[in-house]
Biopython code that builds the backbone (N, CA, C, O; Angstrom):
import numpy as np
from Bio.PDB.StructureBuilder import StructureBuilder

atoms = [
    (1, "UNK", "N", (-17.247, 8.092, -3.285)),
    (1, "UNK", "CA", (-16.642, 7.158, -4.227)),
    (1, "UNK", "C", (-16.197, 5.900, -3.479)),
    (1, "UNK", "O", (-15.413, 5.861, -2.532)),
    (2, "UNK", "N", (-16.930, 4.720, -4.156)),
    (2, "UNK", "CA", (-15.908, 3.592, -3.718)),
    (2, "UNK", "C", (-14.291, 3.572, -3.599)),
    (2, "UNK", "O", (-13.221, 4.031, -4.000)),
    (3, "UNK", "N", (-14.825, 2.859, -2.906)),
    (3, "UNK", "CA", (-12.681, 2.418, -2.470)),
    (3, "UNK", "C", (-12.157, 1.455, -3.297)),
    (3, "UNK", "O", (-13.041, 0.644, -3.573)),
    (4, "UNK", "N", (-11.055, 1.176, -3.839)),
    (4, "UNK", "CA", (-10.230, -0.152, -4.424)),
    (4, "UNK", "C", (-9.003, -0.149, -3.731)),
    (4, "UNK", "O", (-8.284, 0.735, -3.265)),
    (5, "UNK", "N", (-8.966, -1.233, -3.784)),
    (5, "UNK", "CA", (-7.406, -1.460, -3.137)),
    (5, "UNK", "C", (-6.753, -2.468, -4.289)),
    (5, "UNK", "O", (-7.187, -3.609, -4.448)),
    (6, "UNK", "N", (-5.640, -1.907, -5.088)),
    (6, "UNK", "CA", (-5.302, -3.133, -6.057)),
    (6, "UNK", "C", (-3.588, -3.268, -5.652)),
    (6, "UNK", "O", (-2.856, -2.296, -5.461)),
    (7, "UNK", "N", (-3.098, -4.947, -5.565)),
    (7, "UNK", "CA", (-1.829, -4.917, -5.469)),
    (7, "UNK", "C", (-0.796, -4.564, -6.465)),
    (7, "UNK", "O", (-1.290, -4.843, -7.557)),
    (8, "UNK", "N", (0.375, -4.095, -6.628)),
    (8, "UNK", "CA", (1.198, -4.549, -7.682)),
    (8, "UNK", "C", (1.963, -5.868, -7.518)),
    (8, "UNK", "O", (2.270, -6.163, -6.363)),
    (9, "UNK", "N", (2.196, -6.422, -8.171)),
    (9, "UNK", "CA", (3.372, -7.625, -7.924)),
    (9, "UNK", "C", (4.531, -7.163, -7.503)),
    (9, "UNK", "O", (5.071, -7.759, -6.571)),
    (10, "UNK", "N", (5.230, -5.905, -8.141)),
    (10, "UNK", "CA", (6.667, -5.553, -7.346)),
    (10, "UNK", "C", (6.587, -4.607, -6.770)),
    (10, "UNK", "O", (7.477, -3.758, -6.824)),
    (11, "UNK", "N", (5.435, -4.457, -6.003)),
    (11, "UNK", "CA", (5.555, -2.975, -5.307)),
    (11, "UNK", "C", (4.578, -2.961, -4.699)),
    (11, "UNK", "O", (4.026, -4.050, -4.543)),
    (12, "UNK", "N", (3.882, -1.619, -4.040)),
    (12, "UNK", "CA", (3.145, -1.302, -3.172)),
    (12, "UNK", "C", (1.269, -1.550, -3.337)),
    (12, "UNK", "O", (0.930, -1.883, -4.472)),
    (13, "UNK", "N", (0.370, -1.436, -2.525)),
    (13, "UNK", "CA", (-0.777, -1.540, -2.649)),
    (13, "UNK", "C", (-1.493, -0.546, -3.711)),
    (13, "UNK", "O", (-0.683, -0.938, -4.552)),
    (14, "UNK", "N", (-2.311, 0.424, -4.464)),
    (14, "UNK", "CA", (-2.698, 1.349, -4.914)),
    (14, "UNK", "C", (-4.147, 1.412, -4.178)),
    (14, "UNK", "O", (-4.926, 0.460, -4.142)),
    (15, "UNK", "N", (-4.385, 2.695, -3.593)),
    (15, "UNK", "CA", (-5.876, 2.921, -3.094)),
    (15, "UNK", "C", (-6.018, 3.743, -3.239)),
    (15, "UNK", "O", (-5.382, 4.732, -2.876)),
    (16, "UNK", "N", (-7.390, 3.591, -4.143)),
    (16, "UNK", "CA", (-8.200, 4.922, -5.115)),
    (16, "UNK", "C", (-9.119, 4.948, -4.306)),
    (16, "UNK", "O", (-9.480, 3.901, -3.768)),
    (17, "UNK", "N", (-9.727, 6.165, -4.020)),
    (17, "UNK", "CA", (-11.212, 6.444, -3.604)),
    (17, "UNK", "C", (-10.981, 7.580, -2.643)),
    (17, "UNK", "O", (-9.836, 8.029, -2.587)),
    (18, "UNK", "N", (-12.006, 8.151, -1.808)),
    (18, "UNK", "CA", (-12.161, 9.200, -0.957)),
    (18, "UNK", "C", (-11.501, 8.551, 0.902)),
    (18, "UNK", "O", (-12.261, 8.290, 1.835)),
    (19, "UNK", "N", (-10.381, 8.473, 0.935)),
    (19, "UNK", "CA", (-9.334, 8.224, 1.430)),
    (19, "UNK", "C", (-9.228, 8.826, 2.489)),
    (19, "UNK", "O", (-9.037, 10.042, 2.444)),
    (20, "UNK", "N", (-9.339, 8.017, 4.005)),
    (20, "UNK", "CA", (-8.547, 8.612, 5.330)),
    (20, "UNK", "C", (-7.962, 7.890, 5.749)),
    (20, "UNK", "O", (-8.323, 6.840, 6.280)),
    (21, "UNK", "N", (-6.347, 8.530, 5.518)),
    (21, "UNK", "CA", (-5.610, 7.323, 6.120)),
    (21, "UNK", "C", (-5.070, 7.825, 7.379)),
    (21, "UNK", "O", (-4.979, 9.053, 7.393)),
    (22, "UNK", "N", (-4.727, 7.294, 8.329)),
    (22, "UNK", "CA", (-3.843, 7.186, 10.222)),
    (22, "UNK", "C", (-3.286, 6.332, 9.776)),
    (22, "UNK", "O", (-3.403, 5.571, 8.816)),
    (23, "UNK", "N", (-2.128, 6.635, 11.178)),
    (23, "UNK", "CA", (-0.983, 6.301, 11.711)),
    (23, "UNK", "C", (-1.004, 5.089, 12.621)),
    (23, "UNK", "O", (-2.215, 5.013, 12.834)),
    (24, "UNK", "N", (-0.609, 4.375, 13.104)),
    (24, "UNK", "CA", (-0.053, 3.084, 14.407)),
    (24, "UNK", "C", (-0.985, 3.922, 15.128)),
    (24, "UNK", "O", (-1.915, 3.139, 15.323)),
    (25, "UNK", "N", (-1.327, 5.067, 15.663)),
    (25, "UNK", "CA", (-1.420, 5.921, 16.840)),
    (25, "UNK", "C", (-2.900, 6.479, 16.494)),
    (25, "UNK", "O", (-3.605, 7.261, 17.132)),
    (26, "UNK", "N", (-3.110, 5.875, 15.385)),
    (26, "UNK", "CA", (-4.537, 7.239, 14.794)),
    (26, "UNK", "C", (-4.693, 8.356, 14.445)),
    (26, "UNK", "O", (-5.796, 8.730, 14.045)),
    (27, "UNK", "N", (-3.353, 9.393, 14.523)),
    (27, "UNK", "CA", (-3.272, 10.138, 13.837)),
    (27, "UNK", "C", (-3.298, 10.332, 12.312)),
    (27, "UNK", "O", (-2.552, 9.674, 11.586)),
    (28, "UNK", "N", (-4.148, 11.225, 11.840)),
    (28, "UNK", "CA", (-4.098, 11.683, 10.395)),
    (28, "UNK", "C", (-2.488, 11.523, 9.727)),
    (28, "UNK", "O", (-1.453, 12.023, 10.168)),
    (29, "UNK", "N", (-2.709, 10.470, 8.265)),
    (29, "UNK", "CA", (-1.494, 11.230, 7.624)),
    (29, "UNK", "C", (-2.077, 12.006, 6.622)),
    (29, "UNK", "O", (-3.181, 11.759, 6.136)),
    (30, "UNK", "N", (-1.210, 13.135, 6.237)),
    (30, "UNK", "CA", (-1.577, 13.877, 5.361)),
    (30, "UNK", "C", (-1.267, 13.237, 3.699)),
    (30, "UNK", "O", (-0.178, 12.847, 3.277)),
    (31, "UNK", "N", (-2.526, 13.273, 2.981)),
    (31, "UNK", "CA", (-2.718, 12.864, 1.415)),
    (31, "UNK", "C", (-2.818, 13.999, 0.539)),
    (31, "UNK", "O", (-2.756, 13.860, -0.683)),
    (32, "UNK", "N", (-2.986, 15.238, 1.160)),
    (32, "UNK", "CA", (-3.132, 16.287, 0.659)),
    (32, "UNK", "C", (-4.593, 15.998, -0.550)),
    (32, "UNK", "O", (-4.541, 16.131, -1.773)),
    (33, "UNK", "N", (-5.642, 15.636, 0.171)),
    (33, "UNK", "CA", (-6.847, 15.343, -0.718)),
    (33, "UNK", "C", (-7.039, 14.891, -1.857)),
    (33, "UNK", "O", (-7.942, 15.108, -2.665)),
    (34, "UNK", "N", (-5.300, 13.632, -1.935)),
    (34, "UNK", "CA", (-5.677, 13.000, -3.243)),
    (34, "UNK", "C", (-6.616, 11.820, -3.165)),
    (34, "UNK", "O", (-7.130, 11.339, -2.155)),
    (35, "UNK", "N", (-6.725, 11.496, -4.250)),
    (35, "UNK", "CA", (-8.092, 10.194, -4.973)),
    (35, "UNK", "C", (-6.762, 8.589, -5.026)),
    (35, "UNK", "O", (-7.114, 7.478, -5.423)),
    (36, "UNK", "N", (-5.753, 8.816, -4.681)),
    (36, "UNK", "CA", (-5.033, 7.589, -4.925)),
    (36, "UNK", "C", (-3.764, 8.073, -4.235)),
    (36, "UNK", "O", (-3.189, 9.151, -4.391)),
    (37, "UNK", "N", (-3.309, 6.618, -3.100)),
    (37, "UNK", "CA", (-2.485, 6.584, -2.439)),
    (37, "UNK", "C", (-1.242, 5.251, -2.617)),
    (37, "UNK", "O", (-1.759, 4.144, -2.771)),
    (38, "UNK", "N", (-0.579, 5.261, -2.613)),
    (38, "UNK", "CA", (0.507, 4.055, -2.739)),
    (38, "UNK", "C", (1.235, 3.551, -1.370)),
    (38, "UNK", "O", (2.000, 4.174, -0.634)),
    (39, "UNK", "N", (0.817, 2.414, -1.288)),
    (39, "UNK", "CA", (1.247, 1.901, 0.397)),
    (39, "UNK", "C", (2.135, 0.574, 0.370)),
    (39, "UNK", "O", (2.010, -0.527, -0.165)),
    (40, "UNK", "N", (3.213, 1.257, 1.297)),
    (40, "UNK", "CA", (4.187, 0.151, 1.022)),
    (40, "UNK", "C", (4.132, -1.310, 1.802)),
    (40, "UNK", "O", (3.873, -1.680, 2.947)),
    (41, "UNK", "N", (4.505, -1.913, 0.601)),
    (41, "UNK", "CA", (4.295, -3.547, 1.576)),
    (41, "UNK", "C", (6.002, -4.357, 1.269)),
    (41, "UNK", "O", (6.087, -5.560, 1.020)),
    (42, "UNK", "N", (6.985, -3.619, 1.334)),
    (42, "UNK", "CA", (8.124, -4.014, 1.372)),
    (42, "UNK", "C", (8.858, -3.626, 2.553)),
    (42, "UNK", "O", (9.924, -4.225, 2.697)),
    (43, "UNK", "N", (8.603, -2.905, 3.300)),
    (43, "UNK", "CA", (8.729, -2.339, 4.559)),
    (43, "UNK", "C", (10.230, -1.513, 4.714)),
    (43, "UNK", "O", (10.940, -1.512, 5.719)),
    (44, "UNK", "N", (10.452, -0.926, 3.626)),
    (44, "UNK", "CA", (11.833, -0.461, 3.902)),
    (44, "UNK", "C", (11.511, 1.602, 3.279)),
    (44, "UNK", "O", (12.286, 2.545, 3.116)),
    (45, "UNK", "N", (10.424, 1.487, 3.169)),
    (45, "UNK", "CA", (10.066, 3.250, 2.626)),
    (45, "UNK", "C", (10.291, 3.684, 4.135)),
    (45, "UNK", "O", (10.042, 3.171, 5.226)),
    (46, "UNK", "N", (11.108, 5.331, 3.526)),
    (46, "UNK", "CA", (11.386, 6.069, 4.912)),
    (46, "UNK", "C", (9.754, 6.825, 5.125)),
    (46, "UNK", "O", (9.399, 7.496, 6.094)),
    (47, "UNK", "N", (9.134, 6.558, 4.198)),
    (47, "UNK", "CA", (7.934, 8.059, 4.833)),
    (47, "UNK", "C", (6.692, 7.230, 5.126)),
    (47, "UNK", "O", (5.686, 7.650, 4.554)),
    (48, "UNK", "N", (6.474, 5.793, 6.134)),
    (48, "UNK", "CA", (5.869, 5.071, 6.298)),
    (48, "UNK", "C", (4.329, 5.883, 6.406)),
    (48, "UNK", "O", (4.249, 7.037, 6.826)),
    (49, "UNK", "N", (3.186, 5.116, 5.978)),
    (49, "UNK", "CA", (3.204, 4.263, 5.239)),
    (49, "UNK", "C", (3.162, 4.193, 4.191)),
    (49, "UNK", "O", (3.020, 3.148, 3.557)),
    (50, "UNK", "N", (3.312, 5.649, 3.603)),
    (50, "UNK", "CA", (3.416, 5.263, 1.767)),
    (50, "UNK", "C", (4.743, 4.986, 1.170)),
    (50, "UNK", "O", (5.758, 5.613, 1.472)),
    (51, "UNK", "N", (4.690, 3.977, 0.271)),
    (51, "UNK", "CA", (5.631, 3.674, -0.510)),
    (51, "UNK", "C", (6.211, 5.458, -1.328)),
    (51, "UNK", "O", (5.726, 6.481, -1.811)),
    (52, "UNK", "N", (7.737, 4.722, -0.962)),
    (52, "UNK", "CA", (8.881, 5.755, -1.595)),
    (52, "UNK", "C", (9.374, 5.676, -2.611)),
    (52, "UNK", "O", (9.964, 6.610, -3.154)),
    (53, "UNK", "N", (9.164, 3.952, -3.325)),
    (53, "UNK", "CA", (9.778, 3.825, -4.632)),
    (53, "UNK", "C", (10.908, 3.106, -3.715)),
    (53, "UNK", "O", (11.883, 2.789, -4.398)),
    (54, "UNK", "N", (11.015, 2.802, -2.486)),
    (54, "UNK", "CA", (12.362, 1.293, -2.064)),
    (54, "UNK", "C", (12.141, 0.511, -2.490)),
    (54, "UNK", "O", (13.157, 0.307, -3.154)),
    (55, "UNK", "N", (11.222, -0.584, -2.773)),
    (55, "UNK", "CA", (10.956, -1.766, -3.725)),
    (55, "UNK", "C", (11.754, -2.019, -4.348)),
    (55, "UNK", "O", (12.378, -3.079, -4.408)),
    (56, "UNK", "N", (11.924, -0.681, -5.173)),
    (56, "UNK", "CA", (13.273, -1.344, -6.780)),
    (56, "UNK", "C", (14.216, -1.566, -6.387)),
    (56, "UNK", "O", (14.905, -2.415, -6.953)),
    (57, "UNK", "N", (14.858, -0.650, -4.792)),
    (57, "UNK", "CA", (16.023, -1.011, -4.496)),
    (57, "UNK", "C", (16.571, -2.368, -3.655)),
    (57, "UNK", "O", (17.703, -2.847, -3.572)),
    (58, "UNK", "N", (15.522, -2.704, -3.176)),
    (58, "UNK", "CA", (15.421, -3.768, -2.417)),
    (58, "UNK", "C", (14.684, -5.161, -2.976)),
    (58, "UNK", "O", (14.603, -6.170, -2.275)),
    (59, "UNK", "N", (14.156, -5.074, -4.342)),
    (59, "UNK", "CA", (14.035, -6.274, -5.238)),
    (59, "UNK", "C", (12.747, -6.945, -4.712)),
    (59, "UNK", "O", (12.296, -8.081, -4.859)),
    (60, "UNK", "N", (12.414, -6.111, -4.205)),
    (60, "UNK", "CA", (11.055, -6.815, -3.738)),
    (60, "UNK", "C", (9.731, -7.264, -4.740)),
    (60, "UNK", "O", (9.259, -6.721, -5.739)),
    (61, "UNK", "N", (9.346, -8.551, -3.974)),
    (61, "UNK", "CA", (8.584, -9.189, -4.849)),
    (61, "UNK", "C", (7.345, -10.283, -3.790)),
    (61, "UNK", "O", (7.452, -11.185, -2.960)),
    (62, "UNK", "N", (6.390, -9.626, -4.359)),
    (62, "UNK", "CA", (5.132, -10.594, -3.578)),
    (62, "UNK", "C", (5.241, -11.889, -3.391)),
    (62, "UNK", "O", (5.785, -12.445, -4.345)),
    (63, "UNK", "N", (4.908, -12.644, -2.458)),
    (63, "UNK", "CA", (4.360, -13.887, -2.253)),
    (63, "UNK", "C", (3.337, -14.056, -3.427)),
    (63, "UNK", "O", (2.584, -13.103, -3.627)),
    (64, "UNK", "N", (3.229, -15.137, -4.209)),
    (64, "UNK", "CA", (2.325, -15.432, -4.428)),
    (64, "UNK", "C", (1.166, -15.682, -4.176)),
    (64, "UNK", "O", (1.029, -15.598, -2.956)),
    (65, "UNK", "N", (-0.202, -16.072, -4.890)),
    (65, "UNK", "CA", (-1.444, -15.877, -3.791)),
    (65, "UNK", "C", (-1.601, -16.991, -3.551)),
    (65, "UNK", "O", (-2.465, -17.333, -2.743)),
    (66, "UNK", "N", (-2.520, -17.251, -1.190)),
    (66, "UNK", "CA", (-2.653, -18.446, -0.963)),
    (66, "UNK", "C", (-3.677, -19.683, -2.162)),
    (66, "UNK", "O", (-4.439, -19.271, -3.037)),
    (67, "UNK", "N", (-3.528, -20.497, -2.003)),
    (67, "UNK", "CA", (-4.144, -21.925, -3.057)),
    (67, "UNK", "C", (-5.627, -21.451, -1.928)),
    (67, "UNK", "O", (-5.532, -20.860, -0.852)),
    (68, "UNK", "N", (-6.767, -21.878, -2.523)),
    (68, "UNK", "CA", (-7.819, -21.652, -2.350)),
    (68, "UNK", "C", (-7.943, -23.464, -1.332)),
    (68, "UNK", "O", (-7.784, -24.641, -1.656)),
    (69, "UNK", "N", (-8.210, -22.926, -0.392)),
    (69, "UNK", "CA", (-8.891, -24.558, 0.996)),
    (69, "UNK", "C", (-9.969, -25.238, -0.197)),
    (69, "UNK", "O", (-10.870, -24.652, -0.797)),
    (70, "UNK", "N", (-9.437, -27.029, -0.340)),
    (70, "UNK", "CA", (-10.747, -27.913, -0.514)),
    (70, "UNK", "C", (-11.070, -28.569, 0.552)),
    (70, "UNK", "O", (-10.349, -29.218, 1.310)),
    (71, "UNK", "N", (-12.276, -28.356, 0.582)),
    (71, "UNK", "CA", (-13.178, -29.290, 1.637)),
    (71, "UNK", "C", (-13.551, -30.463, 0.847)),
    (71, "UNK", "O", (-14.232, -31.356, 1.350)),
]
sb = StructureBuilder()
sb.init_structure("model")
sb.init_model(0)
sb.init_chain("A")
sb.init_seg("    ")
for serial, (resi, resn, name, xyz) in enumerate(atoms, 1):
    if name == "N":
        sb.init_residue(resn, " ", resi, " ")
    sb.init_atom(name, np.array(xyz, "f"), 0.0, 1.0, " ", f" {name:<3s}", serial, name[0])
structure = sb.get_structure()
């Protein structure tokens, strides 16, 4: 299965598909062979790298996206 990676605006990445995710180190984290993972991009989840649901507590909110370069 293809991969997706879709953002949320107040929260973490979502990645669907047949999934291996490592560590800083390359070690396996365990997904327990799910099809969709949630990865935090607020940097305050204790069970790095998937999002814990800190976002809400910490109000986090994306950058908007960069303006596209004119040449």
């Amino acid at each position: 299965m293809k991969v997706r990676i879709s953002p949320r605006a107040r929260g973490p990445l979502v990645v669907e598909g047949d999934i291996d995710l490592v560590d800083l180190d390359g070690r396996p984290v365990e997904t327990a062979g799910r099809q969709r993972v949630l990865l935090c991009r607020c940097g305050a989840t204790r069970v790095r790298p998937l999002c814990d649901g800190s976002h809400n507590r910490t109000g986090f909110e994306a950058p908007p996206p960069a303006e596209p370069e004119v040449e």
